[in-house]
N, C-alpha and C positions, 0 to 999 in steps of 0.2 A: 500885370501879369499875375495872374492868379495860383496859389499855392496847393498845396493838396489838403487845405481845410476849406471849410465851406465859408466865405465873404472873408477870405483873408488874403491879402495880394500884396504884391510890392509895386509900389508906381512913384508918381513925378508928383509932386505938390507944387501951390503959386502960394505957398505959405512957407520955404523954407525956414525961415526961424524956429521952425517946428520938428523939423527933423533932429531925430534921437531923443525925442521927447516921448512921454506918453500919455498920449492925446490922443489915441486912436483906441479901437479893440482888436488891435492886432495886427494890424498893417504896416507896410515897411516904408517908410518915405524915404526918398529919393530925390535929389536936383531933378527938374525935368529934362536938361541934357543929359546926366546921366542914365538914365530908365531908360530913352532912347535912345544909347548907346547899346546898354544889355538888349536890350530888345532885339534889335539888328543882329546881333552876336549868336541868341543862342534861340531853338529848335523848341520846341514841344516836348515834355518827359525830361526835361536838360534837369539832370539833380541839384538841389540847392541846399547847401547848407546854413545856416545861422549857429552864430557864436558872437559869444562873445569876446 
């Protein structure tokens, strides 16, 4: 699911030990059940926040 910056998304990894790690350039990692959970849930424009 792609953010409103350009190559920056939230999705599912087959690497969770990596999640909340930073290993990416920006990306949000996620369980893969999880991502496909949001996924299903929410809509196009759905606002998202990040905090920590």
């Amino acid at each position: 699911m792609g953010l409103n910056y350009d190559a920056y998304g939230l999705h599912g990894t087959n690497a969770p030990w990596l999640i909340g790690k930073m290993v990416s350039n920006g990306c949000i990692r996620m369980h893969n059940a999880h991502a496909e959970e949001i996924f299903a849930l929410i809509n196009v424009g759905t606002p998202m926040y990040i905090r920590d």
